[in-house]
N, C-alpha and C positions, 0 to 999 in steps of 0.2 A: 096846258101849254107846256113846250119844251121849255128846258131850262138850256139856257148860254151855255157855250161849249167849255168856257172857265170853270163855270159852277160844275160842271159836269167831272172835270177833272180832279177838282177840290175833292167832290166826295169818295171817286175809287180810291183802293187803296195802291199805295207807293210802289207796290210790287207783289207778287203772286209765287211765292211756292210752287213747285210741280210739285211735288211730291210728298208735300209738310203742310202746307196752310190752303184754305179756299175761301176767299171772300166771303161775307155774308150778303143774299141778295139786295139789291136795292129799294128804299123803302117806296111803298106806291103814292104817283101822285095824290088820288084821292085821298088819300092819310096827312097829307103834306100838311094843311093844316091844324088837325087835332093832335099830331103828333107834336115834339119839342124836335126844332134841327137837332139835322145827324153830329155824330160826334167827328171831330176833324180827324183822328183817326180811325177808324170803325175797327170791333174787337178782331180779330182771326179764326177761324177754327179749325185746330189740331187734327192733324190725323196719325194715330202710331202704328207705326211699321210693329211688324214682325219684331222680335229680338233678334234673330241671327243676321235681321236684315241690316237692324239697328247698326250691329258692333263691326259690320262690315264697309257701311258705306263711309267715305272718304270724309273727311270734313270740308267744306261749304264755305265760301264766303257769306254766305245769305245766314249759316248760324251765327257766324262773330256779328252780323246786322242784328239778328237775334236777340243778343244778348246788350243792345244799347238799346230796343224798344222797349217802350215803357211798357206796353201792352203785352209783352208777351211771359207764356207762362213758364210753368217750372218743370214740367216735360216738354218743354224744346227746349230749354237750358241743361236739361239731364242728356238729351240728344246731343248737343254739342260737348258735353264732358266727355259722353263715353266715345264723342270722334277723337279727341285730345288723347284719349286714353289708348289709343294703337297706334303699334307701328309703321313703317312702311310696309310690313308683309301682311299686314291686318292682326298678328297675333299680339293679344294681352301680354300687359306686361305681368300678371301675374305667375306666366308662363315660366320667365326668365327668373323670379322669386321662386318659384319650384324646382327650378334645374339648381339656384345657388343653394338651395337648401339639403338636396343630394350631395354635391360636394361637400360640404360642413358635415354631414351623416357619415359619409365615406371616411372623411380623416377621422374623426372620432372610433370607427369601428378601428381603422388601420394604429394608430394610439394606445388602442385597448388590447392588441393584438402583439404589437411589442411588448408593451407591459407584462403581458401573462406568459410569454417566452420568458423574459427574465425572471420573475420572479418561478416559473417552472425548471430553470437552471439555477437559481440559488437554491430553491429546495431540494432539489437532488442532490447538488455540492454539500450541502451540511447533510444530508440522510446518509450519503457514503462515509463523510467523516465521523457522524456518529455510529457505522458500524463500524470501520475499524476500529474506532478505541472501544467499540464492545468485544472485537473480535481478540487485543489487544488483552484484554481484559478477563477475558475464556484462558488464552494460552496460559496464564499463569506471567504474564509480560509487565499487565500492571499492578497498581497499587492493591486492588480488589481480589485478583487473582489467587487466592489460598486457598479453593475448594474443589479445585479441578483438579482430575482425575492423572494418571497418566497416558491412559487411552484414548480420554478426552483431549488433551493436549496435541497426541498425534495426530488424531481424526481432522482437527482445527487445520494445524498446517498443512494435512494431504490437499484438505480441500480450499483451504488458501492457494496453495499452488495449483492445483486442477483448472482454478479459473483465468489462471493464467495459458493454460494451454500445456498438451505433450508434445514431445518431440521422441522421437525413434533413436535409439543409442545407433551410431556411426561407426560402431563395432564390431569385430566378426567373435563372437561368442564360441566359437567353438576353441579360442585360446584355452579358456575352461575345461578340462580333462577331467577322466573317473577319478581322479584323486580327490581334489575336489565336489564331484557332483556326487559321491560315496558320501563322503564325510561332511561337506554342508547342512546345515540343520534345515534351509529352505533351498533343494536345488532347483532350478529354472529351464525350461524346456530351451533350447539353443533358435528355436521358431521366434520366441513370444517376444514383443516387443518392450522394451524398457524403456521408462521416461530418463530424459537425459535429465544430469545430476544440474545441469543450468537452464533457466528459460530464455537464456538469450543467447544458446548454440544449444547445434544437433548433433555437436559430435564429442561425444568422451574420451575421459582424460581418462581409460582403464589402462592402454599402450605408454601414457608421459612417462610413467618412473621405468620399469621393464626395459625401456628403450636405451636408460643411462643408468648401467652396471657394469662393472669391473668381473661380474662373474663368470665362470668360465661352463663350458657343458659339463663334463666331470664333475665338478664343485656342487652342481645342483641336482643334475640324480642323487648323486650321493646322502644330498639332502634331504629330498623328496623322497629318499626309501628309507631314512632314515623316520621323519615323518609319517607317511604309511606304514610302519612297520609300529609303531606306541599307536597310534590312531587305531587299527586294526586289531592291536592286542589288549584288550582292557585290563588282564589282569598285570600287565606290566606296564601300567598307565597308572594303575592304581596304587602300585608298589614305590611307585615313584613320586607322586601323590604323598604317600604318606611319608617318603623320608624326608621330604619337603617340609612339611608339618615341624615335622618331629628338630628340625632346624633351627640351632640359634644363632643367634649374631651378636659376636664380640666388637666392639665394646656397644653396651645396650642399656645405660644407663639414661632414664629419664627422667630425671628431678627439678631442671626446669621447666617442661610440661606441666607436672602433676605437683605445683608449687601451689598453696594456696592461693598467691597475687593473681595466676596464671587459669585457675580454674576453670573459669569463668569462659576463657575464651577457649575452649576446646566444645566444640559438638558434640563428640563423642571421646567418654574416657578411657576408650581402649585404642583410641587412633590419633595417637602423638607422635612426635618428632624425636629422634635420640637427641641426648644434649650434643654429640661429635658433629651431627650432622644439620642440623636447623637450623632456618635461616635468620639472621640476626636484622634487625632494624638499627638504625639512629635513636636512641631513647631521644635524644634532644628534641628532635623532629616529631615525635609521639604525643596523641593528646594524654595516654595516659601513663607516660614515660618511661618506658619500658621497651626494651628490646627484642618481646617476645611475637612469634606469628605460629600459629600450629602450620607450620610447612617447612620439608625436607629439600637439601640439594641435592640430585640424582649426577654423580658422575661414572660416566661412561670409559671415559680413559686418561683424563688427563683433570687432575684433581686443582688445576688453577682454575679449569673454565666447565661449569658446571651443566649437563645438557638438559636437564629438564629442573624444574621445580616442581614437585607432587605437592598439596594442601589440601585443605579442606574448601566446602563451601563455606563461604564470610558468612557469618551471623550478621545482625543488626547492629552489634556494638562493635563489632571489626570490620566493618567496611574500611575505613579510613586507614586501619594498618592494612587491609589488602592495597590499594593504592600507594599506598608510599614504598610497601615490598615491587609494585610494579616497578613505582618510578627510579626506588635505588637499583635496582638488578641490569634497568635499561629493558624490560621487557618488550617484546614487540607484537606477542603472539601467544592468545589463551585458548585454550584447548578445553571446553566446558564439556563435559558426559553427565549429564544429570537436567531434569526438569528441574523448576524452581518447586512444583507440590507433585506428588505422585502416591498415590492411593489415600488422598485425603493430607497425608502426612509432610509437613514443608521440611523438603531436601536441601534448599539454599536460601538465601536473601538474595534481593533483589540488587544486586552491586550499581547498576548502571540505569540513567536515568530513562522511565518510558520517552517523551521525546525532548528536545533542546536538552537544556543542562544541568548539571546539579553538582554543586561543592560536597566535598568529604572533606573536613579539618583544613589543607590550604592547595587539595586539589581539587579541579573542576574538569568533572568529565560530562564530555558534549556527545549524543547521538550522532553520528555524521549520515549514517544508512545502516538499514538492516532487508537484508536479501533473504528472503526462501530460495535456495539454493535449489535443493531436490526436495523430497518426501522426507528424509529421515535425518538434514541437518542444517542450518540457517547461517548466515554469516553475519556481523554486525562490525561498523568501521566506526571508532573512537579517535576522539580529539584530546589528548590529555594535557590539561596545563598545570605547574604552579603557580601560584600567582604570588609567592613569595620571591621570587626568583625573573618571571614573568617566561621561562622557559616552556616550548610547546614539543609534544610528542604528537603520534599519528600509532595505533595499534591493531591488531584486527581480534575481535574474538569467534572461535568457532563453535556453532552450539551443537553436539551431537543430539538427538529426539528421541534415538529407537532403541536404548538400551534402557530397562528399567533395573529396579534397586535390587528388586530379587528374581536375578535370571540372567539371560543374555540374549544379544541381539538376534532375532529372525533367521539372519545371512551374514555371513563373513563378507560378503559383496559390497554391501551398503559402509561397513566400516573399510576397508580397505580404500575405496574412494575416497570416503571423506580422508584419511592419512592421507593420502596425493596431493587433493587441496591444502594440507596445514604444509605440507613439506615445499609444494611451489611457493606457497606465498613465504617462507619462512629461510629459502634456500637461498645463499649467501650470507647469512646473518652468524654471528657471532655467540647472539646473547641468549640465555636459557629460555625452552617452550614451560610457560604453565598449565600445568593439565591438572583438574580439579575436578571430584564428581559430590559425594557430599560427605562423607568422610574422606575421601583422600587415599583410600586407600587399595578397594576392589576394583572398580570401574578403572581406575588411574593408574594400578598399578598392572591391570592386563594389557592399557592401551600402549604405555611406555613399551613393556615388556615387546611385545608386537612392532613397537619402533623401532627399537634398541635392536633386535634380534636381525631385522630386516634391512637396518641402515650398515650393520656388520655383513652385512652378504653383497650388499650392494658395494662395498669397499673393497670386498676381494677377498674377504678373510675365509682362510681353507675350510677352520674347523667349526662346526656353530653347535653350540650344546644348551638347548633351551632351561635344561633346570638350573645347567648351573649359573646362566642368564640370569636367572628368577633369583636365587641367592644372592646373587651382587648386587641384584636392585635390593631386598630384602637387609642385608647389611646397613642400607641409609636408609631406610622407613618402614619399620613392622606391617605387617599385615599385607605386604601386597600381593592382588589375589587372594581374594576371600576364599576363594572355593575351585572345588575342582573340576565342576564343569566350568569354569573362566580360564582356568590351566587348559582344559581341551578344545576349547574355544581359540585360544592364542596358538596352537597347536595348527589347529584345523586353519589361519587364517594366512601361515604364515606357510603349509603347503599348496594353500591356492595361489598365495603370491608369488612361489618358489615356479611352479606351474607354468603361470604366467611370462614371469623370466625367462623362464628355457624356450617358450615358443616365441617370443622378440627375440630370440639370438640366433643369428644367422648359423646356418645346418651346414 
């Protein structure tokens, strides 16, 4: 028999999936009664999809039904998570977790990437300052410095400066005459190009001094053949040479020098100061009270104001009277001819501090700059103070490179220059130049000589007689000019400057 259309509806189920669930068939009459009634919900059974089908299809009102049937299983409940689980574009979100995760990777690479710039610029920042103060240290500049060579020393600054760069002298080199290019020890082809004596101009100061002279044409042929004429003659180079020697100077008494108290502070005991002429200190002022300095006043013409001071290089125990001789004289301008070591053998102490500053007894001298000027001489700018007084000074020292202890320099060219620089920076000035080499006496006493001779031509004066030049510096400090190639040497520099002169002066 049929069952009631009631009964009929009771047993289908509530609703039918397409796509998810199929009824189970209906059970057959004939069974109706050895079977137990159907259950008022009858089970479902599952059909799964594909995966790509799965994570694509939309979610369903009939899964959220799903999930309140009691009867249903745990793969139709994993079907409707993983419909919850997309977006509107069907794409996972684990998608959007990958893209944020490249960005977090990216700023960390970009983090790590600044980091290694900077810490790749502080490494090189400290890698150049520690070769400088190695290079510092080579020249014979620092503390360590006392085994380098002279040759060493110069090689150091060429190629300190090399990396700086050359520049082409703005020159016309043929001012340079056979006078000159004869008797030069290195002459120079008038083609080749010269590094300028600064790296921060191309044009040299060989033309500044030549330019302002008093001298006339006459004046200086006469000179210049005068010149060529001992230069060319040796044996009346040499004649003269030796009557030079054979010279003494009254009054030539040295017994302050050569005092026992005094000893000590001389470098060498054959190059002191006459008592008439050396320079006196403040014993007050003195740490070890005493008024003595091994250095001489060099006067020129007028014995109240003295034009140069000759001395020695300061030893380790007289630094401190070198600076206070600075500070009483009013110095402004040191004229250094000497490495601090040269063939093993230490020429000078070290007067002035490697960098920032350093007291001597109650002065404080501060580095301000130190220039590699050219190849063969450096400049250095000083801060000097007392600090008993609280008075400040400003000074420059010049350091000449290329003249060693026994011999003389390359070219007259390279010295001549550098006199230009001390005389510009120097010109206006009142107060005495210090030129020092390590006794005091060879080196300092050729370069004055070569000053002295050439500041007198430059004033106008008719007659210039170099030895007997050489005497009147001789009269205030023995020994100057050790030898006689430094006598032809002063000779040789002061007819290339004569030279010079005549072709700056209008024909």
């Amino acid at each position: 028999f049929r069952l009631p259309p009631q009964i009929s509806q009771t047993i289908a189920p509530p609703f039918t999936p397409m796509s998810q669930t199929i009824p189970s068939p209906p059970t057959p009459i004939s069974d109706y009664s050895s079977t137990p009634p159907p259950h008022p919900n009858p089970p479902c059974q599952t059909i799964a999809l594909p995966t790509p089908m799965s994570q694509t299809i939309a979610p369903s009102p009939n899964l959220q039904i799903l999930q309140h049937i009691p009867g249903a299983s745990e793969e139709e409940r994993e079907v409707r998570r993983a419909g919850e689980r997309t977006d509107g574009r069907g794409l996972p979100q684990a998608t959007r977790v990958r893209d944020g995760s490249r960005w977090v990777f990216m700023t960390m690479v970009g983090v790590a990437c600044v980091g290694g710039i900077l810490m790749a610029t502080m490494t090189i920042v400290c890698l150049r300052r520690h070769t400088n103060r190695l290079a510092s240290e080579k020249l014979g500049l620092g503390p360590e410095g006392g085994s380098v060579t002279h040759q060493e020393y110069q090689d150091l600054c060429r190629q300190h400066m090399g990396s700086r760069g050359l520049f082409e002298r703005g020159t016309d080199t043929s001012r340079v005459s056979s006078v000159s290019s004869q008797f030069s020890d290195a002459p120079q082809p008038s083609d080749a190009p010269q590094p300028s004596p600064s790296s921060h101009s191309s044009t040299s100061s060989w033309c500044e001094e030549p330019a302002q002279t008093n001298m006339d044409i006459s004046t200086g042929h006469m000179i210049l053949a005068y010149m060529e004429d001992h230069l060319k003659n040796k044996d009346r180079l040499l004649k003269e040479w030796e009557a030079l020697c054979s010279y003494q100077a009254e009054p030539s008494t040295m017994s302050v020098a050569q005092s026992d108290t005094n000893l000590k502070k001389n470098r060498c005991p054959d190059s002191v100061p006459y008592d008439h002429s050396r320079v006196k200190m403040k014993a007050e002022n003195n740490p070890s009270r005493t008024d003595y300095i091994n250095a001489s006043t060099i006067i020129e013409h007028d014995p109240r104001m003295p034009t140069y001071i000759a001395t020695q290089g300061p030893l380790s125990h007289t630094i401190a009277d070198f600076w206070q001789m600075v500070w009483e004289n009013g110095c402004t301008v040191i004229v250094m001819m000497t490495a601090l070591v040269e063939d093993g053998e230490k020429q000078c102490d070290r007067y002035w501090p490697d960098e920032g500053s350093s007291l001597y007894h109650i002065y404080e001298v501060n580095l301000v700059s130190e220039h590699i000027w050219c190849n063969d001489f450096l400049v250095r700018s000083f801060y000097l103070k007392n600090v008993q007084t609280q008075e400040t000074r400003t000074l420059t020292q010049f350091h000449f490179l290329s003249w060693p202890a026994q011999g003389i320099p390359t070219s007259t060219r390279t010295l001549l220059d550098f006199r230009r620089k001390v005389n510009k920076c120097y010109r206006g000035r009142s107060c005495p130049i210090i030129v020092h080499c390590s006794d005091g006496t060879g080196r300092t006493g050729t370069y004055i000589l070569i000053d002295m001779v050439l500041n007198r031509m430059a004033k106008g004066v008719k007659e210039i007689d170099i030895a007997a030049t050489l005497e009147h510096v001789r009269d205030q400090r023995p020994g100057m000019v050790r030898t006689k190639e430094q006598f032809e040497f002063a000779l040789t520099a002061v007819a290339e400057e004569v030279n010079a002169i005549l072709k700056a002066l209008p024909q």
